[in-house]
Backbone as JSON Lines, residues from 0, in Angstrom:
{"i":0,"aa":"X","n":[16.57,-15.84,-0.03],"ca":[16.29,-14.69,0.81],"c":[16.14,-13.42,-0.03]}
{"i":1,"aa":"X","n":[17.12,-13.36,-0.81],"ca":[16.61,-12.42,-1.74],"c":[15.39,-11.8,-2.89]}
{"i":2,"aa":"X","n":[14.46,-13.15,-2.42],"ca":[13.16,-13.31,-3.58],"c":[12.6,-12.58,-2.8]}
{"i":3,"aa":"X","n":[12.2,-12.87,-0.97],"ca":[11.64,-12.42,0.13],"c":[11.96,-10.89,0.35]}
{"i":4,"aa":"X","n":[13.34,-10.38,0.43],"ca":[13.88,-9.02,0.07],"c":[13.3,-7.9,-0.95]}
{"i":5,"aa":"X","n":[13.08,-8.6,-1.98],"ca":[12.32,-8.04,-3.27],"c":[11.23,-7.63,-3.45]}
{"i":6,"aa":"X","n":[10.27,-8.5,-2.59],"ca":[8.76,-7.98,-2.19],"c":[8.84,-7.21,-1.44]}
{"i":7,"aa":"X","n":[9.36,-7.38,-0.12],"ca":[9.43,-7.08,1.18],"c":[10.39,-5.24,1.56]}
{"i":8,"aa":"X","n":[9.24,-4.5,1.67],"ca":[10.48,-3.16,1.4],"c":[10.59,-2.75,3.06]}
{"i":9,"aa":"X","n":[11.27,-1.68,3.13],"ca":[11.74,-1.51,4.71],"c":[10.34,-1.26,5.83]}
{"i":10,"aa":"X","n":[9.21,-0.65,4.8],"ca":[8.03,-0.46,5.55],"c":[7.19,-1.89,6.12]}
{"i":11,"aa":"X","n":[7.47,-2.75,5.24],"ca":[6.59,-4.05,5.63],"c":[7.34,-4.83,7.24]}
{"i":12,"aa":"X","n":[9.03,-4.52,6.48],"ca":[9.74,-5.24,7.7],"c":[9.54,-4.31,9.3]}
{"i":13,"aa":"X","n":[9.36,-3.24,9.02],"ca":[9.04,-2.21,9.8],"c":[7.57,-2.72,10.31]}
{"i":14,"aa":"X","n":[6.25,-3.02,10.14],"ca":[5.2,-3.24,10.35],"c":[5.55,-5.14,10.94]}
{"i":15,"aa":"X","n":[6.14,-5.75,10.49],"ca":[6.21,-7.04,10.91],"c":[6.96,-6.81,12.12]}
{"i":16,"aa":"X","n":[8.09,-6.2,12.52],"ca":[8.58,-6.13,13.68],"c":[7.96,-5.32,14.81]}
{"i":17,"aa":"X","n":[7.25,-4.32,14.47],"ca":[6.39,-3.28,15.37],"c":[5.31,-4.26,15.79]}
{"i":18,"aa":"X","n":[4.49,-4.93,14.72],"ca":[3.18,-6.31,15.33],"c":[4.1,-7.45,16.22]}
{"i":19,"aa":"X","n":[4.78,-7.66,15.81],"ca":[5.36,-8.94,16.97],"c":[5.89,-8.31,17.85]}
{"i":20,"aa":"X","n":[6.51,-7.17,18.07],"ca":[6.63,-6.67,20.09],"c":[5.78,-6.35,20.38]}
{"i":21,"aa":"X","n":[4.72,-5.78,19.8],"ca":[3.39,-5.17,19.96],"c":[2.61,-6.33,20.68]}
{"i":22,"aa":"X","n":[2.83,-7.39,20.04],"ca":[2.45,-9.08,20.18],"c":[2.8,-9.19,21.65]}
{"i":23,"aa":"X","n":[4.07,-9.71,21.4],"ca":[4.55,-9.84,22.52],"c":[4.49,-9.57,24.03]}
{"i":24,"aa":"X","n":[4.42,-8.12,23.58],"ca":[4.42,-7.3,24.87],"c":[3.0,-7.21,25.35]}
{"i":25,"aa":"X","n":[1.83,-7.46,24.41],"ca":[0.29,-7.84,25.24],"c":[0.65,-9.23,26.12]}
{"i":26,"aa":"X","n":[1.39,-10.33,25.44],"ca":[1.55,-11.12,25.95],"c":[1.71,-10.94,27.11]}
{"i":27,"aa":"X","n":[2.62,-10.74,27.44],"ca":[3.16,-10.56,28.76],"c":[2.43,-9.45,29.73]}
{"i":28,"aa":"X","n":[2.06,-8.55,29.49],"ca":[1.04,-7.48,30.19],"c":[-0.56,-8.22,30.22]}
{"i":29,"aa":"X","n":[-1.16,-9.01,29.25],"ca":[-2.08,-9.14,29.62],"c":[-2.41,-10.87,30.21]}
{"i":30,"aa":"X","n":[-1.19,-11.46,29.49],"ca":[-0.93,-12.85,29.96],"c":[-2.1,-13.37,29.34]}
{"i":31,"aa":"X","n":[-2.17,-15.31,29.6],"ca":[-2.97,-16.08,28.62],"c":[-4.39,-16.01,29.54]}
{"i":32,"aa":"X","n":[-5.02,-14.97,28.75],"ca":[-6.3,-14.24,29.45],"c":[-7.19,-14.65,27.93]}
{"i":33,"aa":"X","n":[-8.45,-14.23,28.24],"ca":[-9.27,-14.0,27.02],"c":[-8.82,-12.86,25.95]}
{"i":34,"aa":"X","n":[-8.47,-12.28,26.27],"ca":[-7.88,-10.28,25.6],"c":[-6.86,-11.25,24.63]}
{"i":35,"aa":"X","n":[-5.98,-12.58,24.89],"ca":[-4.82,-13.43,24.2],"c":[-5.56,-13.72,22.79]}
{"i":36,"aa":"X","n":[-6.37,-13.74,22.67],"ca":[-7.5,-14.14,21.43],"c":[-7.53,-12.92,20.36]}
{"i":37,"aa":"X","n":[-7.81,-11.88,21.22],"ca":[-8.07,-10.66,20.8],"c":[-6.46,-10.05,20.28]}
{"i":38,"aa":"X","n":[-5.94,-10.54,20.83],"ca":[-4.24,-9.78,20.32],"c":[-3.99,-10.81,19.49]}
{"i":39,"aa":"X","n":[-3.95,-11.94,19.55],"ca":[-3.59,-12.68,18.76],"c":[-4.03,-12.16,17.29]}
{"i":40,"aa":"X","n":[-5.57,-12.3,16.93],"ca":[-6.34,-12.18,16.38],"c":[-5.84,-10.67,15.04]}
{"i":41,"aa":"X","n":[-5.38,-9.87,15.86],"ca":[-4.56,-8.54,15.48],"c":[-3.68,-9.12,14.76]}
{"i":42,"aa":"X","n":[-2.71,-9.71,15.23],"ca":[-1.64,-10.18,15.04],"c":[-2.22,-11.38,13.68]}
{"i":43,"aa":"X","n":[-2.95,-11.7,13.54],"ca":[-3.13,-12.71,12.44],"c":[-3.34,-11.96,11.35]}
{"i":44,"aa":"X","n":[-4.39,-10.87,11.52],"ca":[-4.4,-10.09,9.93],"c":[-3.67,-9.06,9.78]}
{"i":45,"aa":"X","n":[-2.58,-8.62,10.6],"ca":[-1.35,-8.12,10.06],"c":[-0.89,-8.92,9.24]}
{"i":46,"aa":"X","n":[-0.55,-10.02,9.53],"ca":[0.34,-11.11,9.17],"c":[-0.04,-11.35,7.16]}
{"i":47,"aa":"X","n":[-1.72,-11.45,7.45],"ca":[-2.14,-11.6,6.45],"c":[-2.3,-10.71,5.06]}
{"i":48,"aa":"X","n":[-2.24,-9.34,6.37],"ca":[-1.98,-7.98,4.76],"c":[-0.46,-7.9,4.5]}
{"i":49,"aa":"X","n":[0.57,-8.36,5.08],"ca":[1.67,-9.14,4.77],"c":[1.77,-9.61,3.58]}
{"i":50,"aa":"X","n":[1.5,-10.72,3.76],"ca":[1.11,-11.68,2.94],"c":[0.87,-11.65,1.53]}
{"i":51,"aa":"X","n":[-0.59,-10.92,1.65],"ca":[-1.04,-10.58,0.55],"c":[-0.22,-9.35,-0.11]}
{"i":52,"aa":"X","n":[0.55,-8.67,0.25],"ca":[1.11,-7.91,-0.39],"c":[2.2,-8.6,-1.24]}
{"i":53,"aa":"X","n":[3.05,-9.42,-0.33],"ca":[4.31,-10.43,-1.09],"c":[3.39,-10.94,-2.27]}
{"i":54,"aa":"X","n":[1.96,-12.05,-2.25],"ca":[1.78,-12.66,-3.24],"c":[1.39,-11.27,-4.63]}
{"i":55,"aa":"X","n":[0.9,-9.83,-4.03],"ca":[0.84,-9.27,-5.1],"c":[1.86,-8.32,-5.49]}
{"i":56,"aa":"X","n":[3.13,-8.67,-5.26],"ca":[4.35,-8.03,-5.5],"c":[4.87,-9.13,-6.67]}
{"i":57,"aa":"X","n":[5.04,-10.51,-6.34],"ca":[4.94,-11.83,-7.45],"c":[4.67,-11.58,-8.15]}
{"i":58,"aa":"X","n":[3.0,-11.77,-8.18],"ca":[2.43,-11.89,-9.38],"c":[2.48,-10.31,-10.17]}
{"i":59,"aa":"X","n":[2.49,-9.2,-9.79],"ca":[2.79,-8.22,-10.81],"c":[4.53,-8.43,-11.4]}
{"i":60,"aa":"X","n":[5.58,-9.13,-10.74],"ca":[6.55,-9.57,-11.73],"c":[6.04,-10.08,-12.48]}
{"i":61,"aa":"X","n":[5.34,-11.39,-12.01],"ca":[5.23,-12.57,-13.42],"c":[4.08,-12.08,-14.74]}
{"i":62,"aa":"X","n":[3.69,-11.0,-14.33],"ca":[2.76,-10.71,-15.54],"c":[3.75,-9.54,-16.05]}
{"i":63,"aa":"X","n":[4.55,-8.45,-15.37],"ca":[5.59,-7.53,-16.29],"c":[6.58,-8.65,-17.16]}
{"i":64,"aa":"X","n":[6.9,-9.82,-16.23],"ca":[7.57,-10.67,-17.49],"c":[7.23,-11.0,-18.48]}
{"i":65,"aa":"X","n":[5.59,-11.48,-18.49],"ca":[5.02,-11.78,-19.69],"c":[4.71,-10.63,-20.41]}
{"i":66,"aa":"X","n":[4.69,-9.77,-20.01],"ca":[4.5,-8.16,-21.06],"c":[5.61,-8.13,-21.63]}
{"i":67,"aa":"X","n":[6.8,-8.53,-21.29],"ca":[8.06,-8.15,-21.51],"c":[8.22,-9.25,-22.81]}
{"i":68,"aa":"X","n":[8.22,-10.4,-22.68],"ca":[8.0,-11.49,-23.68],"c":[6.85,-11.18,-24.67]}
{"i":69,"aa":"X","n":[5.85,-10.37,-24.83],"ca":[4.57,-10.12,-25.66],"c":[5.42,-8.86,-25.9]}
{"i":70,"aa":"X","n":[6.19,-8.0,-26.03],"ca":[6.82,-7.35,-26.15],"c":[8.09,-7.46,-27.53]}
{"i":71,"aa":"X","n":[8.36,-8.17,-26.95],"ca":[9.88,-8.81,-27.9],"c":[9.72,-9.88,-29.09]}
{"i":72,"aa":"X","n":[8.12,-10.62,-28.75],"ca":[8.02,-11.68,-29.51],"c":[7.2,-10.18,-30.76]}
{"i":73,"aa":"X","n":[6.46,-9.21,-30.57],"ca":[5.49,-8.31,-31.16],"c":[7.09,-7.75,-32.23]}
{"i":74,"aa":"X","n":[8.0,-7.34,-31.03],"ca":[9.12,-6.98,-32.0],"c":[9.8,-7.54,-33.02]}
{"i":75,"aa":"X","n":[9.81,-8.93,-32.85],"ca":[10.52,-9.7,-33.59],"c":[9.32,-9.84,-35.07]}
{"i":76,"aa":"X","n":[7.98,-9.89,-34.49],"ca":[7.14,-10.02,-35.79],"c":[7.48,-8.57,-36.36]}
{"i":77,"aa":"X","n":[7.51,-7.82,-36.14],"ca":[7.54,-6.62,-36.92],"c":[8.93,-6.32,-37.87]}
{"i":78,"aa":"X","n":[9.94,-6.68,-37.06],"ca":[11.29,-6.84,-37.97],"c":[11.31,-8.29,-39.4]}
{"i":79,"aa":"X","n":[10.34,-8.97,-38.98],"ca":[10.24,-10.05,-40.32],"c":[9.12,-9.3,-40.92]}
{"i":80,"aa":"X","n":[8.45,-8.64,-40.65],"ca":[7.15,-8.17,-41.88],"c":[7.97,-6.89,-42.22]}
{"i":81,"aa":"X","n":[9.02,-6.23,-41.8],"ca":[9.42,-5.15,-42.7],"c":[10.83,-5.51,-43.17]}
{"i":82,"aa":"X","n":[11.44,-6.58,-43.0],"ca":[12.53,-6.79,-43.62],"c":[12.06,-7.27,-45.06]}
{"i":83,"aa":"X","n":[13.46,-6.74,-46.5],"ca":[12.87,-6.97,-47.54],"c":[13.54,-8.5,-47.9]}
C-alpha cells in the first residue's frame, strides 16, 4: 500500500473520490439510461489519467535510480583514476 501511497498524492485521491460519487450519483439520478454510457465513459478516462500518472510517477523513480547508480559507479571511476 505504500508503493500506491507514493505515487498517489492527496490531489489524485481527491479526484478519484470526487469521479466515483460524481459516478455514482449520475447513477442513480439518471439510472441505466443511455446518458449510463456517457457517465460511465467520464468515469473511464478519469480513471485512466489516474493511471497514467501512477505509471509515470514509477518510471521517473526507476530512471532517478539508475541516475543514481550512473552516478556512484562515475564516482567510484574517478576515485581509482586519481588515487596514486
Amino acid at each position: 500500500m505504500k508503493v500506491i501511497q507514493k505515487h498517489f498524492d492527496v490531489g489524485s485521491w481527491l479526484v478519484i473520490v470526487v469521479t466515483l460519487a460524481l459516478f455514482i450519483v449520475a447513477l442513480f439520478i439518471k439510472g441505466f439510461t443511455h446518458d449510463l454510457l456517457l457517465e460511465a465513459g467520464i468515469f473511464l478516462v478519469s480513471v485512466k489519467l489516474i493511471l497514467m500518472t501512477y505509471k509515470n510517477g514509477a518510471a521517473t523513480d526507476a530512471l532517478q535510480r539508475k541516475l543514481d547508480e550512473i552516478h556512484l559507479a562515475i564516482g567510484r571511476m574517478e576515485k581509482k583514476t586519481t588515487a596514486p
